[in-house]
C-alpha positions as CSV (number, residue, x, y, z in Angstrom):
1,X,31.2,154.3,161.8
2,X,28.8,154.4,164.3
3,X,25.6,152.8,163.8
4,X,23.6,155.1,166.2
5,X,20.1,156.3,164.7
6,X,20.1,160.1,164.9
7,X,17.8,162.7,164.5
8,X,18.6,163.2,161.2
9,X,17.7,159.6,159.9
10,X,18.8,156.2,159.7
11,X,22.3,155.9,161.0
12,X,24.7,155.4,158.3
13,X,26.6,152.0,159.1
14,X,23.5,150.7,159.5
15,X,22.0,151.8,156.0
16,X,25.7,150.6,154.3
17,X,25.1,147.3,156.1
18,X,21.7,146.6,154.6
19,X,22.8,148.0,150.9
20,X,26.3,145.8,150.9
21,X,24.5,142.9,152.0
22,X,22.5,142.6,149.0
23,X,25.6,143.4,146.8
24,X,27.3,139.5,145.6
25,X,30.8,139.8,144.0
26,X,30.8,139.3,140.2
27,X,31.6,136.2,138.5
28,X,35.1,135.4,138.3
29,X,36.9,134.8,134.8
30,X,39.9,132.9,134.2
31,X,41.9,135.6,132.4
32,X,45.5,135.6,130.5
33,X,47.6,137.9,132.8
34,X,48.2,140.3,130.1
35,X,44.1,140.5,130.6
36,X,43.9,140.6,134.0
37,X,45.1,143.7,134.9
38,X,42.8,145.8,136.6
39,X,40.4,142.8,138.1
40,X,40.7,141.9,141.4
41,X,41.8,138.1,142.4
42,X,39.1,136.2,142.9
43,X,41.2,133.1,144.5
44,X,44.2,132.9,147.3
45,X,47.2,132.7,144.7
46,X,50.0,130.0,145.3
47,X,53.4,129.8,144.5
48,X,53.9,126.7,142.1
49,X,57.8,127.4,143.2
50,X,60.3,129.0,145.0
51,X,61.3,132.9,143.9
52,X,64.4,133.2,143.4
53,X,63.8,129.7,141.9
54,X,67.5,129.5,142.6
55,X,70.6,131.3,144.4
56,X,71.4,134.0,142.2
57,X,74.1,137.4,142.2
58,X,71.7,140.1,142.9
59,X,74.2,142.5,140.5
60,X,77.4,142.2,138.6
61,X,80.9,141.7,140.4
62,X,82.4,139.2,141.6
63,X,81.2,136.0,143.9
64,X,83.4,134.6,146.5
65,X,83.5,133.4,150.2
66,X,83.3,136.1,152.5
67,X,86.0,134.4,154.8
68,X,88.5,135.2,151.8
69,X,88.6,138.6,151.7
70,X,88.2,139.0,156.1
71,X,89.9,142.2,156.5
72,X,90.8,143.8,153.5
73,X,91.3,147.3,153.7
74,X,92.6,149.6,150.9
75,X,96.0,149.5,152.8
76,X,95.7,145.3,152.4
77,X,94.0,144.6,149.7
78,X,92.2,141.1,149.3
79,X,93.9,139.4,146.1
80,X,91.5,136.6,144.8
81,X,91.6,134.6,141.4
82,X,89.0,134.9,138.4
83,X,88.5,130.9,137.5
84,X,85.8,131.8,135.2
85,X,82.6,133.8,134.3
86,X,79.0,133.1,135.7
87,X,76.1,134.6,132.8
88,X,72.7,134.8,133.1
89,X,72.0,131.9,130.8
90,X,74.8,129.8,132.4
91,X,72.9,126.4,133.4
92,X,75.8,124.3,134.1
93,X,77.0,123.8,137.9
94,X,80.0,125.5,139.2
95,X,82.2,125.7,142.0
96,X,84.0,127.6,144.1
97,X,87.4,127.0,145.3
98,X,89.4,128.7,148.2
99,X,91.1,131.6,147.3
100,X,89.1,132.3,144.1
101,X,85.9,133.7,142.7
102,X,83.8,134.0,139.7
103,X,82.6,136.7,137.7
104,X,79.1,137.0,137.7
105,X,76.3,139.0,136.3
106,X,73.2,140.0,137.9
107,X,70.7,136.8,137.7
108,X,73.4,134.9,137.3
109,X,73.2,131.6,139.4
110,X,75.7,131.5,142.2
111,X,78.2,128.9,142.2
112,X,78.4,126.5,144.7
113,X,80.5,127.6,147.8
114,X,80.3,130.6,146.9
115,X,78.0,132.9,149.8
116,X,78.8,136.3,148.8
117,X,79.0,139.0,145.5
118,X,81.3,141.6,145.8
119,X,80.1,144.6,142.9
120,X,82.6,145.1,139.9
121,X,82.9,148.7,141.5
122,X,84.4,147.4,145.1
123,X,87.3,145.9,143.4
124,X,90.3,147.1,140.4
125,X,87.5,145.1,137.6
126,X,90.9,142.3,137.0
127,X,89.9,139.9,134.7
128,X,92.4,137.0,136.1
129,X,93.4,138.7,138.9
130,X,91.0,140.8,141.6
131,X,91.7,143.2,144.2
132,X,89.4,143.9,147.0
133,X,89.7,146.9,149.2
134,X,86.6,146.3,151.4
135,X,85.4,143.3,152.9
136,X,81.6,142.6,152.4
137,X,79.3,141.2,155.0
138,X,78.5,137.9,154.4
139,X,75.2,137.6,152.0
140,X,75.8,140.3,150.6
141,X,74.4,140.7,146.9
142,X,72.8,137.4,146.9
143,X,69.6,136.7,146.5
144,X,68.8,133.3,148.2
145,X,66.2,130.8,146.6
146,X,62.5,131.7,148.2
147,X,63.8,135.2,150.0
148,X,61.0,136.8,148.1
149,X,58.2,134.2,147.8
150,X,58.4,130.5,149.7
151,X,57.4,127.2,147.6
152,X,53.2,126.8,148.5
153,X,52.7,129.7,149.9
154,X,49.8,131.7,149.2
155,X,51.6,135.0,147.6
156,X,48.3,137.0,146.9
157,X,45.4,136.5,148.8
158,X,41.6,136.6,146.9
159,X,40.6,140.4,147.2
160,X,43.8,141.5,145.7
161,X,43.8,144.5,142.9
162,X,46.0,143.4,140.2
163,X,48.1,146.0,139.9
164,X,51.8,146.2,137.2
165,X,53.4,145.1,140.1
166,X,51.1,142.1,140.7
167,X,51.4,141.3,137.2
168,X,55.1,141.5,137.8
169,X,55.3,139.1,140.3
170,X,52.8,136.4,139.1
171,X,54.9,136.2,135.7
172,X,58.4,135.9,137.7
173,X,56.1,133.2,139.7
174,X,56.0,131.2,136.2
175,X,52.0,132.0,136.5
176,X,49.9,132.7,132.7
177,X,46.7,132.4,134.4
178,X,44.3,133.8,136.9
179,X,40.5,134.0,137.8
180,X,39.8,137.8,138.4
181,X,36.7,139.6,138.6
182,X,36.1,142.0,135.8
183,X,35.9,145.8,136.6
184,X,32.0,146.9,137.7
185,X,30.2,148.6,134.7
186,X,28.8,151.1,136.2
187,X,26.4,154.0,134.7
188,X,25.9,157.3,135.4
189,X,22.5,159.2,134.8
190,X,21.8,162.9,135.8
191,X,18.3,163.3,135.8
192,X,16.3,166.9,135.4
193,X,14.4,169.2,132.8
194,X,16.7,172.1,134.1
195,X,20.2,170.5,133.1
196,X,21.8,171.4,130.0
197,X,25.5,169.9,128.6
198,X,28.4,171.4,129.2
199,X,30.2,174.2,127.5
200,X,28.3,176.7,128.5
201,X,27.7,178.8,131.4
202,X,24.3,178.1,134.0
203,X,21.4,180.6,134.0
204,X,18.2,180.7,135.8
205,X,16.7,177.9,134.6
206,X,19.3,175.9,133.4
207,X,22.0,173.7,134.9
208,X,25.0,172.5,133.5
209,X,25.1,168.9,134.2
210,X,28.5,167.8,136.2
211,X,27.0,164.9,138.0
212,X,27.3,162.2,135.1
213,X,30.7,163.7,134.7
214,X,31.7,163.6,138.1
215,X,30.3,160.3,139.2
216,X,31.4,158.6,135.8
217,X,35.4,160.2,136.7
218,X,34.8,158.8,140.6
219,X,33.7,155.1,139.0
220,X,37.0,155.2,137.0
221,X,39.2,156.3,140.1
222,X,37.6,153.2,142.1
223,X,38.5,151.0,139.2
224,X,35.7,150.5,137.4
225,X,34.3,150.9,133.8
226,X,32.2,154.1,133.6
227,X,29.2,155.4,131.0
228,X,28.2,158.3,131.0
229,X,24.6,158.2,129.6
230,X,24.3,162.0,130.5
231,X,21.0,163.9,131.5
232,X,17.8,162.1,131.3
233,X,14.4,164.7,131.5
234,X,12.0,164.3,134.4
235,X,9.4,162.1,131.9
236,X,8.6,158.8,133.6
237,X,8.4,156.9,130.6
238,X,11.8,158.1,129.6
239,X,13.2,157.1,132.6
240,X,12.2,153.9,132.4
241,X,13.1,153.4,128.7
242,X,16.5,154.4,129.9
243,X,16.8,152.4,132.5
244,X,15.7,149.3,130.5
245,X,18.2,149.9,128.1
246,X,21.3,150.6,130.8
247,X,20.4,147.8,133.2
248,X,21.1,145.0,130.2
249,X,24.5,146.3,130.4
250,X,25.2,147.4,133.5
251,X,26.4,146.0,136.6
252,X,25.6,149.2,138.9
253,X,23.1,152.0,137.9
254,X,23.4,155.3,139.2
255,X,21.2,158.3,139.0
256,X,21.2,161.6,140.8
257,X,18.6,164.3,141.3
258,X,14.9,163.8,142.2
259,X,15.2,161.9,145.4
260,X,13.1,164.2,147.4
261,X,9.2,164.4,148.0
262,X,8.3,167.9,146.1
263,X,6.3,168.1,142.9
264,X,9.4,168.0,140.5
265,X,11.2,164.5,141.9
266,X,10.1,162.7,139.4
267,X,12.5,159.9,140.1
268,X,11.7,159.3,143.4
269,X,7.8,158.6,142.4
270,X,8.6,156.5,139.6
271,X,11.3,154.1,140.9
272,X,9.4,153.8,144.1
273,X,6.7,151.8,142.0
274,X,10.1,150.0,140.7
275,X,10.9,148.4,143.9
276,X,13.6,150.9,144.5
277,X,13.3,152.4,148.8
278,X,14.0,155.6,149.4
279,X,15.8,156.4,153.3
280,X,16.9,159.6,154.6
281,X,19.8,158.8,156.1
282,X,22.4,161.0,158.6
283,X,24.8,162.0,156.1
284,X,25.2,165.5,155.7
285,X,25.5,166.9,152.6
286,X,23.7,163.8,151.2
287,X,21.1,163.0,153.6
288,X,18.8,161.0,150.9
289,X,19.7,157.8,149.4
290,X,17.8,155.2,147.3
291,X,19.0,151.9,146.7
292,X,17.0,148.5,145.0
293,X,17.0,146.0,141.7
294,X,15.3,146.9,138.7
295,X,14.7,144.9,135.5
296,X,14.6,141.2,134.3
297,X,18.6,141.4,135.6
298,X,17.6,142.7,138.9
299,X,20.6,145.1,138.6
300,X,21.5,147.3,141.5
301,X,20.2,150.8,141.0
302,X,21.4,153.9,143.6
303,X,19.7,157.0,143.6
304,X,21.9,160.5,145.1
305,X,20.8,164.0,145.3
306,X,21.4,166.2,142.7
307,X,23.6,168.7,143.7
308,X,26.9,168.1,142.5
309,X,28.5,168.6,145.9
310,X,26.3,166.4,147.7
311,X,26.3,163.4,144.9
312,X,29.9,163.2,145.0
313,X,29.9,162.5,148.9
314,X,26.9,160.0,147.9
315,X,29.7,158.0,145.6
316,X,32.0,158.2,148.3
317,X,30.3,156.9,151.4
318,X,27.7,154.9,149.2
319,X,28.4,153.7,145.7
320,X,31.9,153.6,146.0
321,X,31.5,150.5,148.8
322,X,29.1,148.7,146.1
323,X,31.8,149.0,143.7
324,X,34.6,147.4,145.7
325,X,32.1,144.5,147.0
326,X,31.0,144.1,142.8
327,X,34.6,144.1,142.2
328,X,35.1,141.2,144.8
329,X,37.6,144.1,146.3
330,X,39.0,144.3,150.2
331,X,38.7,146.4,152.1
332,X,35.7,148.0,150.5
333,X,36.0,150.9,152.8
334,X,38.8,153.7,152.0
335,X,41.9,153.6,153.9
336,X,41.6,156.4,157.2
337,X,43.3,158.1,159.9
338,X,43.4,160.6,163.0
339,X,44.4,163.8,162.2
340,X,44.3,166.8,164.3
341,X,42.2,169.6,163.2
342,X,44.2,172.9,162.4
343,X,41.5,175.3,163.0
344,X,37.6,175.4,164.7
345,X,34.7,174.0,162.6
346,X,31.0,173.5,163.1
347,X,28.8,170.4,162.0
348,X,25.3,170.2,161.7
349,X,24.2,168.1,164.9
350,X,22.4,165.3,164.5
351,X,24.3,164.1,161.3
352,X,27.9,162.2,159.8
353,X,29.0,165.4,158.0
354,X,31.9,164.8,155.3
355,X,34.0,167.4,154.4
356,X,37.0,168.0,152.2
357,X,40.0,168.3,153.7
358,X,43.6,168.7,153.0
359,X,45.7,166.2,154.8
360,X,49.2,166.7,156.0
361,X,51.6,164.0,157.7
362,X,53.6,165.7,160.6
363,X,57.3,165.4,161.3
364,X,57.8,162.9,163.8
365,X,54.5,161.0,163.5
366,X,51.3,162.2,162.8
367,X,48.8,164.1,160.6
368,X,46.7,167.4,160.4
369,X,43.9,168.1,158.6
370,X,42.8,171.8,157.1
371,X,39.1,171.9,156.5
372,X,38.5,173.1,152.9
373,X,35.2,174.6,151.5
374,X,32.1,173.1,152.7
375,X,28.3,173.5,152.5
376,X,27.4,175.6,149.7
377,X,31.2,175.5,148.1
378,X,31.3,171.9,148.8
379,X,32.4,171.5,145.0
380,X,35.3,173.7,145.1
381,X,36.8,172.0,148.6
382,X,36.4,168.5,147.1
383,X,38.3,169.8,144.3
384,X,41.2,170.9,146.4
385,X,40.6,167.8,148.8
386,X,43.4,164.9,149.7
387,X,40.4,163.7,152.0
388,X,37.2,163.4,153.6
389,X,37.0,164.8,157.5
390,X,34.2,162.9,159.5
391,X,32.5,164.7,162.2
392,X,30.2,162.8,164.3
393,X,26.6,163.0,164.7
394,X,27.1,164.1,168.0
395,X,29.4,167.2,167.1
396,X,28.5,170.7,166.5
397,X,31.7,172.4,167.0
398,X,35.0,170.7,167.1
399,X,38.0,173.1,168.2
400,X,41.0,173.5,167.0
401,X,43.2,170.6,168.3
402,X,40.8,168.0,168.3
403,X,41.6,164.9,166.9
404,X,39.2,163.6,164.1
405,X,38.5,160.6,161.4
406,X,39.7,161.2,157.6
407,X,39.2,159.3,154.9
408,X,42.3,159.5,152.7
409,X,42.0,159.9,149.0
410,X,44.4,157.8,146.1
411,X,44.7,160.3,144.2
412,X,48.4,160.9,142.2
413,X,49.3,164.8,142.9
């Protein structure tokens, strides 16, 4: 992102610089591994042992030498015999002789001499006598102690999202515990004497509120734990019996509407006496951010703009970052790539504009990008959206065919 100051404020890498610099990691727990799902490692993981611990069948068949069944065809069939069986919970050594094999089920550990499993299905299934009618390269089916993870070597590094299949693996690893950091709390405040709740329909006057919805959905999708406190009138003293009250509990506190400078932004008066600085910034929609530490716990507080549209763009470029750094998470910064444009748009000059877009990879190699709904539909495109397209500060129209940045959603479709 470039750091460039534009005409349409402070340039946004340099903004996210100063806001993430004042953003610590949260303290790391040691947690249970049925607990830590969710966290993010807060230490490089080792491996206390090999895995496989030992040489094992990776299914059920037969393990033999591959050097006794060279050659077999269905013409000239292998013909090995069946000295025994190989379980799961075998644990006393076995070996291999020439000419023979063992049964074997998958985990089972391979006897010695042995260097290959041949499935049940490749052969006639004899119990004392097998037939094999295709000869297997050698390796085949085994799995070798430390093919997936080597003794001492650091399998997760610190930073890493513990996800069911890092669960997986650190309780095959023979591992109970781990320090993770929790999940950010983070709380979600629409501010405003013109919103009203939802289920019902906006008229002049009154706004449905879908920023603390929205925002408190985005917190969840970047892993955190979200509270929706809802709409908070524009009464100074209500605002700040709020924010008392949420910034006890609260690792992030976000509010939206009233960051401007006209005669109804209340929260841009009264947080400024807070502490809390308010930047315009070259992000289009968003364009004004407010970021500082309020309360005895000097928690984090961001301010967006109220428009639903523009807020949710805030959380992207803004809040989520300060989640992933509170989380201890890397990269903090979602994942992106080129894609070529598949028809003409125009950008307000002067600022970073992010729009939805929808994301296709190309045969071959590749991606294109469809602009969605922008400006005043911004809403309906992020909706829709698999991404974010970034056009430059220095764009105002970018033609068909032009290769741009987009930031590429997780979401499951």
């Amino acid at each position: 992102m470039s750091s460039e100051v534009s005409s349409g404020g402070v340039g946004l890498a340099d903004y996210l610089s100063g806001v993430l610099s004042e953003i610590n990691p949260l303290r790391p727990f040691d947690l249970a591994l049925h607990d830590a799902h969710a966290g993010v490692l807060a230490t490089d993981v080792q491996a206390p042992g090999p895995l496989p611990p030992f040489d094992m069948a990776a299914v059920d068949g037969y393990a033999l030498r591959a050097d006794d069944v060279s050659g077999a065809t269905e013409r000239l069939p292998a013909r090995l015999s069946v000295i025994g069986d190989v379980t799961s919970t075998s644990w006393k050594p076995t070996r291999l002789t020439g000419g023979s094999c063992f049964s074997v089920a998958a985990g089972a550990p391979l006897p010695a001499g042995a260097d290959t499993v041949v499935p049940t299905s490749w052969t006639d299934g004899g119990l004392v006598v097998i037939e094999v009618a295709d000869a297997p390269r050698r390796g085949s089916f085994v799995r070798r102690t430390g093919d997936d993870v080597a003794a001492g070597t650091v399998m997760l590094p610190a930073g890493t999202y513990v996800s069911a299949g890092v669960v997986g693996l650190l309780a095959a690893a023979g591992i109970d515990h781990v320090a993770v950091r929790p999940r950010p709390r983070m709380v979600a405040v629409a501010t405003g004497d013109e919103l009203v709740n939802t289920g019902r329909v906006g008229s002049p006057g009154q706004v449905v509120d879908a920023n603390s919805h929205t925002l408190a959905a985005a917190a969840v999708e970047a892993g955190a734990q979200a509270f929706r406190v809802g709409i908070c009138q524009d009464d100074p003293e209500k605002l700040r019996s709020l924010l008392d009250d949420q910034t006890i509990r609260a690792d992030l506190v976000v509010l939206t509407g009233g960051t401007g400078t006209g005669p109804g932004d209340m929260v841009r008066r009264t947080l400024t006496r807070e502490g809390v600085t308010f930047t315009d910034v070259s992000v289009y929609p968003s364009q004004v951010f407010g970021f500082g530490r309020i309360g005895d716990e000097r928690t984090p507080v961001i301010c967006l703009p109220g428009d639903p549209g523009s807020a949710l763009v805030g959380f992207e470029v803004l809040v989520r970052p300060v989640l992933q750094r509170l989380a201890g998470a890397e990269p903090v910064f979602r994942p992106s790539v080129k894609a070529h444009l598949t028809e003409t748009v125009s950008s307000p000059r002067g600022y970073r504009e992010f729009r939805p877009a929808y994301v296709t990879e190309r045969r071959g190699g590749g991606y294109t990008a469809a602009p969605l709904a922008g400006g005043p539909h911004l809403l309906s495109g992020l909706a829709a959206a698999n991404a974010l397209m970034v056009l430059g500060e220095r764009i105002a129209t970018a033609p068909a065919g032009t290769s741009v940045d987009v930031l590429l959603f997780d979401r499951r479709r």
